[in-house]
C-alpha positions, 0 to 999 in steps of 0.5 A: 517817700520810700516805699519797702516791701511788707516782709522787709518792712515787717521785722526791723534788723536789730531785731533779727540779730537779737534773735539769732544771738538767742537762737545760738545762745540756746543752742549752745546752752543745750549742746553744754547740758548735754556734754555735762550729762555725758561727762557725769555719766562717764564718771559714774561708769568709771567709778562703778568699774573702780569700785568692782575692782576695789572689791575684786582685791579684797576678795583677794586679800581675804583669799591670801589670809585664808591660804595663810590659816590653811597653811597654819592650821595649828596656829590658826585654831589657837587663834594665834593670827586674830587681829584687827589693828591698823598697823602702821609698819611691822616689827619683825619677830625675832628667830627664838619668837614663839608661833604666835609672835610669828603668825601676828607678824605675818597678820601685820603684813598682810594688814599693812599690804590691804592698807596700802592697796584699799582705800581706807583698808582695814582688815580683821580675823577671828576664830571661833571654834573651828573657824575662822571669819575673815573680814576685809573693809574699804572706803567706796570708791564713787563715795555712794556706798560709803564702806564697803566690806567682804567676809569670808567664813573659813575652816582652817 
């Protein structure tokens, strides 16, 4: 008769090995769901940073029309630069064009450079008295916002 010591004896080994694989697969398990978690915070601070620099060049864009109504005070109060198409390009105004065809070119070009740097940019100026109120939208970056806009109210 074979005769083995009680903590030998107690656990047969298939069923050690068993534990150990369970013991590793819940580790590893664990070690996954922590590196997912990382992975979406980081994503969710690198789109959060995305987002304040979409708002950043908006606030630019809308800073570069109103430098443009201040330099055109004139034309601005006639409302010669309102407008809130999408343009897909813009047709240069020719020499004998009068003030408004020259600033709604200008209106284009800056219509199409904020389609081009936001996503989803869209941009739109309306003058009522003496302002002018400069709207810029976008798409959100992380999606979490959805449309994103910047209004400026200016005096020409």
């Amino acid at each position: 008769m074979h005769i083995c010591p009680a903590p030998a004896c107690s656990v047969p080994r298939p069923t050690l090995a068993v534990a150990r694989f369970l013991e590793i697969l819940v580790a590893t398990a664990l070690i996954a769901a922590g590196l997912i978690g990382t992975l979406h915070w980081l994503y969710g601070r690198q789109a959060d940073s995305l987002d304040r620099y979409l708002h950043a060049e908006a606030v630019q864009q809308a800073a570069a029309m109103q430098s443009r109504l201040q330099a055109d005070r004139k034309g601005a109060l006639a409302g010669n630069y309102d407008g809130d198409q999408i343009p897909t390009a813009c047709a240069r105004p020719g020499s004998d064009a009068g003030p408004k065809a020259q600033a709604q070119y200008r209106l284009c070009l800056w219509q199409l450079d904020l389609a081009l740097t936001l996503p989803g940019g869209r941009a739109k100026v309306q003058t009522t008295g003496a302002h002018a109120q400069i709207t810029v939208l976008w798409r959100s970056a992380s999606g979490r916002n959805g449309i994103e806009s910047h209004a400026v109210t200016v005096q020409p």
